[in-house]
C-alpha positions in Angstrom: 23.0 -7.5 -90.1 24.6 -6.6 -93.4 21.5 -5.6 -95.3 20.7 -3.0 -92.3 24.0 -1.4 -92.8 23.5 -1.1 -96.3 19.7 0.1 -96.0 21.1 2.5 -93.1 23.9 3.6 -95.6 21.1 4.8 -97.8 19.2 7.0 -95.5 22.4 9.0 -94.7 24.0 11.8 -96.8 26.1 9.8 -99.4 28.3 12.5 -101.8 29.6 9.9 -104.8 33.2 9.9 -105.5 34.4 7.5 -108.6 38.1 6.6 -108.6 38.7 6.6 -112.2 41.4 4.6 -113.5 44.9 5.7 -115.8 46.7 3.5 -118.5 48.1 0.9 -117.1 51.5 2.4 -116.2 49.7 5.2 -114.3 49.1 5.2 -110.9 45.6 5.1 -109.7 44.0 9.1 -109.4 40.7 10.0 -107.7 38.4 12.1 -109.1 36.4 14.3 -106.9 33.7 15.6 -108.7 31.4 16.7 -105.4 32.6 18.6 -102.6 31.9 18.8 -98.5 30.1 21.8 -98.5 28.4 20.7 -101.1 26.7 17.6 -98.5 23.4 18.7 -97.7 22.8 20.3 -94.6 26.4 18.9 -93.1 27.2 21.5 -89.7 30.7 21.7 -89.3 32.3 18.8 -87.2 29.1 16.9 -88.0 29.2 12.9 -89.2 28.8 12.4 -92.8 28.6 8.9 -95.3 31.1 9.1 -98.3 30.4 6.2 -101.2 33.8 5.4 -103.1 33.8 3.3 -106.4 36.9 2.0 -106.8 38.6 0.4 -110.1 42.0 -0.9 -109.8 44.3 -0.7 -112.8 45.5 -4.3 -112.4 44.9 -6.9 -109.9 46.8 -6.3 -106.9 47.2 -4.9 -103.4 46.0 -1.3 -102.7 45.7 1.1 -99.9 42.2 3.2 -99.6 43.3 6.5 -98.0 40.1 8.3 -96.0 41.5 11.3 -94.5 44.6 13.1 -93.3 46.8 12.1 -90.6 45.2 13.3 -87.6 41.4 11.8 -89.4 42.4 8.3 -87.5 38.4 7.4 -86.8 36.5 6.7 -90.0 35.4 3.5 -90.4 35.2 1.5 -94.3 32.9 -0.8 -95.0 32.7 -2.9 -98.3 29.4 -3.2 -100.6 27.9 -5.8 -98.9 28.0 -3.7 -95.4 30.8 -5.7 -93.9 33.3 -3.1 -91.4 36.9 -3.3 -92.9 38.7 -1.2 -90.6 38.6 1.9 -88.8 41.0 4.8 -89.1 42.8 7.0 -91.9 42.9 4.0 -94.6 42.5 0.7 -95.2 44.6 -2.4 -96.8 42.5 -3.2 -100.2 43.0 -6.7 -102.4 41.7 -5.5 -105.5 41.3 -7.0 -109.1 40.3 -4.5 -112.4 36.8 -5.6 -111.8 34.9 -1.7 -110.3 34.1 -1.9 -106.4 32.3 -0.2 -104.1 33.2 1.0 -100.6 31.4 3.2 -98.3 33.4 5.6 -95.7 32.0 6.6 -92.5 33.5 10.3 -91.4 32.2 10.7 -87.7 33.1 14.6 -88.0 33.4 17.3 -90.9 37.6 17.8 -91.2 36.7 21.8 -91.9 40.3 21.5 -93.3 39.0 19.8 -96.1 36.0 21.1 -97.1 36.3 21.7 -100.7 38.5 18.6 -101.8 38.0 15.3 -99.6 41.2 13.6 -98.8 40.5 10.5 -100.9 43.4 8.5 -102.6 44.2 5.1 -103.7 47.5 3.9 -104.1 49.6 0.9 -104.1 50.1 -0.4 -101.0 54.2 -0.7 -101.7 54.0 3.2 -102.8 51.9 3.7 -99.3 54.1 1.8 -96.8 57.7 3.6 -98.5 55.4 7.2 -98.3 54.4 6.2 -94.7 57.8 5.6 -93.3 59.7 8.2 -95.4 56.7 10.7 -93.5 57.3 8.9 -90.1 60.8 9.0 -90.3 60.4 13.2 -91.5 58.0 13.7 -88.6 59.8 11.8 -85.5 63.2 13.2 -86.5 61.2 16.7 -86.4 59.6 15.5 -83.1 62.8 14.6 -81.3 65.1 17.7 -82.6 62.1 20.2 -81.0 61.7 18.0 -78.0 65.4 18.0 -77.1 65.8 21.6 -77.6 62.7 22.0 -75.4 64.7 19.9 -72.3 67.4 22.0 -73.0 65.8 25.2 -72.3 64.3 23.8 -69.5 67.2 22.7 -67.8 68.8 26.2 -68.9 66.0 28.1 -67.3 66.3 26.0 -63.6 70.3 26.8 -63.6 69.9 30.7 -64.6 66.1 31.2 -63.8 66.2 33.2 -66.5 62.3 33.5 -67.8 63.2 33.5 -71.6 64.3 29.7 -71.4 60.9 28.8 -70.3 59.1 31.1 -72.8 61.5 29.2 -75.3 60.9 26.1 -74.0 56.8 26.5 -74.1 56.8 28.2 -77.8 59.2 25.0 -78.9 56.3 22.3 -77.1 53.3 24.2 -78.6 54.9 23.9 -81.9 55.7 19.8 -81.4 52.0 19.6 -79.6 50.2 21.2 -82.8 52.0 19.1 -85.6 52.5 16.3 -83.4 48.3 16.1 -83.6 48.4 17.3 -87.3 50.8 14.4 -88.1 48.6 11.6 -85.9 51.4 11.2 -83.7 49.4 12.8 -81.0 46.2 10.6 -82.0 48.7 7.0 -81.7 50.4 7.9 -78.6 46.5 9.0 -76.9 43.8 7.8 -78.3 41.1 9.7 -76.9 42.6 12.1 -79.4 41.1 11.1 -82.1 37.9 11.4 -80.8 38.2 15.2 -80.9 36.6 17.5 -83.8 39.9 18.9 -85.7 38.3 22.2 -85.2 39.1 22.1 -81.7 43.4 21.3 -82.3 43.3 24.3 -85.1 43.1 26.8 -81.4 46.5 25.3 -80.1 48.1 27.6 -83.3 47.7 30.4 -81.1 49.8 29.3 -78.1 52.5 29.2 -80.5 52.0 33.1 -81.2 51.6 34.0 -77.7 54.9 32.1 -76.4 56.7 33.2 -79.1 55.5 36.8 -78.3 56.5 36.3 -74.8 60.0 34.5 -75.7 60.6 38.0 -78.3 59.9 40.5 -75.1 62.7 38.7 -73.1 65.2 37.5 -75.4 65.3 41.2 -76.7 64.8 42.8 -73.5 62.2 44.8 -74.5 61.3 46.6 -70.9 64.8 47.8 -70.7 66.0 48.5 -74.4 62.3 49.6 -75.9 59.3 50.7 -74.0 57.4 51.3 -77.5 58.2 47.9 -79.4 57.2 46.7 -76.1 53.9 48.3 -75.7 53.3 46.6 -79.9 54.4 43.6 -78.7 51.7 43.7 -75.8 49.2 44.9 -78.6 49.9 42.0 -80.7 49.3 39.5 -78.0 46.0 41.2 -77.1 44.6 41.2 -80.6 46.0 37.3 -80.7 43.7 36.5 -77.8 40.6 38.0 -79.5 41.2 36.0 -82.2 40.7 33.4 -79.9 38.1 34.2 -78.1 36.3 35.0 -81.8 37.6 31.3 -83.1 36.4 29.8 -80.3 33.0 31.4 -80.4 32.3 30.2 -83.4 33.4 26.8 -83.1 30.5 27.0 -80.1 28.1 27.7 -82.8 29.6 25.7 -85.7 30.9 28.6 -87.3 34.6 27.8 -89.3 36.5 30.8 -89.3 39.5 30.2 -89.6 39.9 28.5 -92.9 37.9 31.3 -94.2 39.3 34.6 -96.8 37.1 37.2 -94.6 38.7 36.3 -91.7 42.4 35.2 -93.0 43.1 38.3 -95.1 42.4 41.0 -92.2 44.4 38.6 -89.9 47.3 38.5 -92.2 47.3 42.0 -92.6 46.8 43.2 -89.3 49.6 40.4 -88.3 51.9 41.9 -91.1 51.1 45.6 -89.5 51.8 44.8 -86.0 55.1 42.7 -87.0 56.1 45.6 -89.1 55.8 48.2 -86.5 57.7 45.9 -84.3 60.7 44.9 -87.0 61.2 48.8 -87.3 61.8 49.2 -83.4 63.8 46.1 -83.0 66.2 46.9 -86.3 67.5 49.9 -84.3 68.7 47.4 -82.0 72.3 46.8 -81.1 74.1 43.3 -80.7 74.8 40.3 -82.8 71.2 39.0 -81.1 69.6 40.8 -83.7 70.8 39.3 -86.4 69.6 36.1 -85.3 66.3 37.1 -84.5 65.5 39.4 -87.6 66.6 36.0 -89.7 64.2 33.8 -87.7 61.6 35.8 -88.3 61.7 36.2 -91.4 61.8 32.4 -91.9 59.0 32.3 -89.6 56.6 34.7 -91.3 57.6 33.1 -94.7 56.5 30.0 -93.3 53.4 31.3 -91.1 52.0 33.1 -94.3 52.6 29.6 -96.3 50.4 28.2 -93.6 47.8 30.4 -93.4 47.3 30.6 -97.1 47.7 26.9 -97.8 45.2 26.0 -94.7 43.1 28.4 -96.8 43.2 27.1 -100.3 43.4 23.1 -99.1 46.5 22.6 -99.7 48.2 21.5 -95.8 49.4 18.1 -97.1 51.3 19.3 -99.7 53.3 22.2 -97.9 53.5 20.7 -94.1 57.0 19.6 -94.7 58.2 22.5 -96.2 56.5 24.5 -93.1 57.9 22.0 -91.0 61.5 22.2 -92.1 61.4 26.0 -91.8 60.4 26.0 -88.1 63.3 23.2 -87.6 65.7 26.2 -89.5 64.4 29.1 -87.3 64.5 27.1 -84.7 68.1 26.6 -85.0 68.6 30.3 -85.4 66.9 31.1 -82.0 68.7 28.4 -80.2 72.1 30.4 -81.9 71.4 33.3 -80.5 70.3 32.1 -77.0 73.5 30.9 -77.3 75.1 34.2 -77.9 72.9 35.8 -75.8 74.3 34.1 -72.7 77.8 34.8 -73.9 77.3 38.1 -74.0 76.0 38.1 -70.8 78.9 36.5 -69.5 81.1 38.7 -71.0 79.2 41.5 -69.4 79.9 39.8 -66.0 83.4 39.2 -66.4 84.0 42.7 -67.6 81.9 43.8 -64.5 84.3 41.6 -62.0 87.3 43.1 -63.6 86.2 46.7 -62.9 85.3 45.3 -59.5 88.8 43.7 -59.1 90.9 46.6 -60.5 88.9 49.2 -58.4 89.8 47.0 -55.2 93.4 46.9 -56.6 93.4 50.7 -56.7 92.1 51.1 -53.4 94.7 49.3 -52.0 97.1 50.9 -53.9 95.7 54.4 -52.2 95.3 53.2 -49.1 99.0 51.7 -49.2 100.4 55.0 -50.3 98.3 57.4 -47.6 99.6 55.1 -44.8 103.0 55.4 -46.0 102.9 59.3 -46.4 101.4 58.8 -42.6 103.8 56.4 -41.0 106.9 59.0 -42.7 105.1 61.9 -41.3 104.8 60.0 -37.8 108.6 59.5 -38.3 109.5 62.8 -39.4 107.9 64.6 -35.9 110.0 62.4 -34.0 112.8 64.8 -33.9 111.2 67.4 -31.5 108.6 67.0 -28.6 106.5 70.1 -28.9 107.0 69.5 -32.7 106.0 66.3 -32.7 102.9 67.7 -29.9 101.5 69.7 -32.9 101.7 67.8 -35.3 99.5 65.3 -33.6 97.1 68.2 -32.9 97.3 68.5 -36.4 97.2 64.7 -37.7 94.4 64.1 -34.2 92.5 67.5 -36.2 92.5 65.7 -39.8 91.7 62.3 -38.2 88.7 63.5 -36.9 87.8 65.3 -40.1 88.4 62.3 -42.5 85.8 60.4 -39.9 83.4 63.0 -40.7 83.7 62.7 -44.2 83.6 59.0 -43.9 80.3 58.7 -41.9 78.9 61.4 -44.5 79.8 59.0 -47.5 78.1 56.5 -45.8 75.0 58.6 -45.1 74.8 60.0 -48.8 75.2 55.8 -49.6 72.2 55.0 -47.5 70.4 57.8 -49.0 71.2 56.8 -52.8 69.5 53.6 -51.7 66.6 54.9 -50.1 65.7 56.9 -52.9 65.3 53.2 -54.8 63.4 51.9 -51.8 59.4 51.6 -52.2 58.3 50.2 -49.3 57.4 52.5 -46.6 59.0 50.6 -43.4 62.2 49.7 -45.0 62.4 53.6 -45.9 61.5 54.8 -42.7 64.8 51.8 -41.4 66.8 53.5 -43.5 66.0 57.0 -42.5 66.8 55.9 -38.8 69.7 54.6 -39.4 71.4 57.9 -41.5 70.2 59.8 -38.2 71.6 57.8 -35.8 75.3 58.0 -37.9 74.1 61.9 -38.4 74.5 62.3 -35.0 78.3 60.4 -34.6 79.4 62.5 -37.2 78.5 66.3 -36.1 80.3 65.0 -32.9 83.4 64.5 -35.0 82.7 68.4 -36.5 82.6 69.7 -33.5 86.0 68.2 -32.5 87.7 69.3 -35.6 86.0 72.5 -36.1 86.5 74.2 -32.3 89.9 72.7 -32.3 88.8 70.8 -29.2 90.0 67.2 -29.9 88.4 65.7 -26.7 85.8 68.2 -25.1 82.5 68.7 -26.7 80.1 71.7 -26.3 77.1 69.6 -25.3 74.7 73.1 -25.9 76.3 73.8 -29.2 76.5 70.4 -30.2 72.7 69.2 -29.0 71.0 72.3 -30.5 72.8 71.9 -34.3 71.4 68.0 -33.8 68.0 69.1 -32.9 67.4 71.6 -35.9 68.9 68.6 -38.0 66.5 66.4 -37.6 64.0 68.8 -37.7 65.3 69.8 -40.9 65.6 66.3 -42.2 61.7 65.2 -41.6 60.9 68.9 -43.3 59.4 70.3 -39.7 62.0 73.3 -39.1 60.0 76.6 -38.7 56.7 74.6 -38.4 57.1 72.8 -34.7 57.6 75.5 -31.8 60.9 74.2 -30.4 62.5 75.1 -27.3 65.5 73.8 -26.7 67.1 74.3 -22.6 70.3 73.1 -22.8 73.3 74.4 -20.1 76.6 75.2 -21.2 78.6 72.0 -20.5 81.3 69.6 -22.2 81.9 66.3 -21.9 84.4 63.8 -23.0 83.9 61.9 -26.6 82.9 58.5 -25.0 80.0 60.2 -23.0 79.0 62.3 -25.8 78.4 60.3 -28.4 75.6 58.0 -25.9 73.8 60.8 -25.0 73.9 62.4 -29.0 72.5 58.4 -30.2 69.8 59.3 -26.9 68.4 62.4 -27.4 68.2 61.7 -31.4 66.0 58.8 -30.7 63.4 60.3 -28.1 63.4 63.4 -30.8 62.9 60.9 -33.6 60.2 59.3 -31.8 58.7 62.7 -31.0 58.4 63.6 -34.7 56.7 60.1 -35.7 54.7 60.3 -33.4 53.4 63.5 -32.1 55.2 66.2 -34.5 54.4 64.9 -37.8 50.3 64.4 -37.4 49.8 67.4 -35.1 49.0 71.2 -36.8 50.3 72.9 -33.3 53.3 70.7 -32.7 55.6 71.5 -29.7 58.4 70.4 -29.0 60.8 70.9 -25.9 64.1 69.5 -25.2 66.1 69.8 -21.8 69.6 68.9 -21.1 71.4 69.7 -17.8 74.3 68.3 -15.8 74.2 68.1 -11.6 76.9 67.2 -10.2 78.2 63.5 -11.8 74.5 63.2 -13.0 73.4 64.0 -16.2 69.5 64.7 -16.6 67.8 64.7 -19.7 63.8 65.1 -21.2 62.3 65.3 -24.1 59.0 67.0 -24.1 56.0 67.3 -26.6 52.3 67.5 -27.2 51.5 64.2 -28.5 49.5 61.3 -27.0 52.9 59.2 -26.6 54.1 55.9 -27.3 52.1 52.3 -26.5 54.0 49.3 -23.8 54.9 47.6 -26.7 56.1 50.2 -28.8 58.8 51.1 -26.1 59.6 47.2 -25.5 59.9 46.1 -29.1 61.1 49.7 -30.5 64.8 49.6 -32.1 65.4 52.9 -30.7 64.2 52.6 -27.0 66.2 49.1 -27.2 69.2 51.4 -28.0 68.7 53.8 -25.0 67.9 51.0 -22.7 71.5 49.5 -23.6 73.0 52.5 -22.8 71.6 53.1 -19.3 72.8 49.7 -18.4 75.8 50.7 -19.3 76.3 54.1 -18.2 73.9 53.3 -14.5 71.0 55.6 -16.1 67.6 55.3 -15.3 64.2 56.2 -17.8 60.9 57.3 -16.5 58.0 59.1 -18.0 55.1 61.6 -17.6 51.7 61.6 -19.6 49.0 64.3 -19.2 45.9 65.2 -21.7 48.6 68.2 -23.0 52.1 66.5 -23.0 54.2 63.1 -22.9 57.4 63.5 -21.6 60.7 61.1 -21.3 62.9 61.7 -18.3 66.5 60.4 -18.4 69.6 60.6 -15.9 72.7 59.0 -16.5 75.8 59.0 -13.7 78.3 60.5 -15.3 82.2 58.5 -14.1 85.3 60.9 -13.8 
């Protein structure tokens, strides 16, 4: 069984690699004399035979390092063809005598393609580097980890999105050196059985949630529409990048750790960023300052990646690009933390304007009702004194309604202006009619010095040109408007107002609005104690169940119950009309 490994050995591609020895007081040093792209006709992520010759200084025990962390699936065999072990290294007894060991690498690390990842050492200096790196890499593990439950639990209690963008950018970062440090590979692993090639792609969710955590932590769509729309850019060119990486992993094609494809990254990353730094500085707020410092540490130490991943060097900067993400990091987490005081601030000073403006409204309203209860008290003295004075107060009373449904109305409108759906607009548009109508009632009281008679002719035609007005149909509907000269009392005006501005309002949605030739005709007479009413016009009408579910009609109806009225109505091919009488109670 042995000889066939060794006879197999020499039928794959075999690069030599001679660990040549120091004085005595030197530590062992390898000597790589051939490199992977130099292994003829290795694809990228393709398996590969490496024969080591190894010569220990003096007798004693050694450790045989294969590959780097993540590189957990190589398997060593000695000269005779025997399997040592499997994974990054292997635990060596060695005398001075020159030995021979043959390493099995089941994929290319692309990583490594110009200098193989070959050391021996002692196995004392191993186990002390080992831990002092374990210790580095769990402590760096746990700090992003917490911080990343943090923001999580932040995000549930606020459901603010930038936690969560936080939160994702802090897991990608812990996911991609958690794999480059094999801590991904002991936990799972199926991990190991991955290409590298496939892990370097993960360094771009890092980018995109960190893009995604900038736009809200700064936020961008209120404060900056342009560093916005670079932001969006940079994403987009991000996700090429991926789709292009990807692509050529497909076809076996390393791009990444290439100077073609690094230097127009780098510089099209330093354009964007640069473009982006510019809008952001003109920022206000201590949130700023943290930022700008973060990144700053973060492109230092994104540039140091890039360029060592480039030139073979990952092994030797990781923890220096480690520690500077642990720094920014910090930074961000800082001004999250500032961020949400401001914020509070922001409330607090909002619920003290809140508070005082309340305060000051009662402080009004205390001082008008005093200035009212000793003008009450003052038109004591005389009865036809005091009689027009209340003509007077009755007059302003009426007025200050007015005014007061009219503040309402121009309320409703303010926030049917921010409205954009349709049916809540058109709710809204009812509703200011329908107080519309209450209000020119009070007008007309205050106005014709009439403080309980209304002129139902005057009063009806000024509510049918309003509406008219309002739903931009005066001058184009023929209206004729019958209405008899009558007044009645403020508690049967104000039905009949809220009636006829519904059937009209119906009338314009559905006849007035669609129809090129629109008529419109509007009756209003009083017989006796009855009080007849119809609307008239030259649409098709309203449906059952538009009349049995319709707020308006649901209005009316309440209203006849109340007031003993009764609803009928008349369809032809040229008009629908709405009859009404109501009994009118002395």
């Amino acid at each position: 069984m042995n000889m066939l490994i060794i006879i197999l050995l020499s039928l794959f591609r075999v690069t030599d690699v001679e660990v040549a020895v120091g004085a005595d007081n030197e530590q062992p040093k390898v000597n790589l004399y051939k490199s992977l792209d130099e292994v003829e006709g290795l694809e990228m992520g393709g398996s590969y035979w490496v024969k080591v010759q190894v010569r220990a200084p003096k007798a004693g025990s050694y450790v045989l390092i294969g590959g780097n962390s993540y590189m957990r699936v190589m398997k060593f065999y000695d000269e005779t063809g025997q399997l040592l072990d499997q994974g990054n290294h292997v635990f060596l007894t060695l005398d001075t005598s020159p030995h021979t060991y043959y390493i099995y690498y089941p994929f290319a690390d692309e990583k490594d393609r110009d200098l193989f990842t070959i050391e021996l050492t002692s196995q004392k200096e191993f186990l002390l580097a080992q831990n002092s790196e374990n210790m580095f890499q769990f402590g760096f593990q746990a700090i992003l980890l917490f911080l990343t439950f943090i923001s999580l639990v932040f995000g549930v209690s606020t459901r603010d999105r930038v936690y969560y963008y936080y939160a994702l950018y802090l897991f990608s970062i812990s996911w991609f050196f958690g794999y480059q440090a094999g801590l991904l590979g002991r936990l799972f692993p199926v991990f190991n059985q991955i290409a590298p090639m496939w892990f370097w792609l993960f360094a771009f969710t890092i980018t995109l949630f960190y893009a995604l955590f900038t736009i809200a932590f700064l936020d961008m769509k209120s404060r900056d529409l342009k560093a916005l729309r670079i932001m969006q850019v940079g994403i987009g060119y991000m996700c090429f990048l991926f789709l292009l990486s990807t692509t050529c992993y497909v076809f076996r094609l390393d791009v990444q750790h290439t100077y073609w494809y690094k230097i127009p990254t780098i510089s099209m990353e330093f354009l964007l960023i640069g473009m982006a730094l510019i809008r952001i500085w003109k920022f206000q707020g201590p949130v700023k300052k943290y930022y700008l410092i973060g990144v700053f540490i973060l492109v230092s130490v994104s540039l140091i990646g890039q360029l060592s991943s480039t030139i073979q060097l990952v092994g030797e900067v990781n923890d220096y690009i480690q520690a500077g993400l642990l720094l920014e990091t910090f930074l961000l987490s800082l001004g999250l933390g500032v961020r949400v005081d401001q914020i509070q601030k922001a409330r607090n000073e909002s619920q003290k304007a809140y508070i005082d403006q309340l305060k000051l409204n009662e402080n009004l309203q205390l001082t008008y009702t005093k200035k009212l209860e000793d003008k009450v008290k003052e038109r004591t003295n005389s009865l036809d004194k005091r009689n027009k004075e209340n003509e007077l107060l009755l007059k302003e009373i009426h007025h200050r309604v007015k005014n007061n449904l009219q503040m309402i109305t121009s309320l409703i409108n303010m926030q049917q202006r921010r409205v954009k759906n349709k049916a809540v607009e058109s709710h809204l548009i009812s509703t200011v009619n329908k107080i519309k109508s209450i209000a020119l009632i009070h007008e007309h009281l205050y106005v014709n010095d009439t403080f309980s008679q209304v002129n139902m002719k005057d009063y009806l035609s000024q509510l049918v040109d309003s509406l008219l007005t309002t739903y931009g149909l005066k001058g184009k509907v023929k209206a004729t408007l019958n209405f008899v000269e009558f007044e009645m009392d403020l508690e049967h005006a104000i039905p009949v107002g809220l009636i006829i501005n519904e059937l009209v309002i119906n009338s314009i949605k559905y006849a007035l609005i669609e129809s090129d030739h629109a008529v419109l005709d509007v009756d209003a007479k009083k017989d006796g104690n009855q009080l007849l009413l119809a609307v008239r016009d030259n649409g098709q009408g309203f449906s059952v169940d538009q009349i049995a579910e319709g707020l308006g009609f649901t209005i009316i109806r309440a209203i006849l119950q109340n007031n003993s009225g009764q609803l009928s109505f008349d369809r032809n091919n040229d008009y629908f009309q709405v009859k009404i009488s109501i009994r009118l109670t002395e």
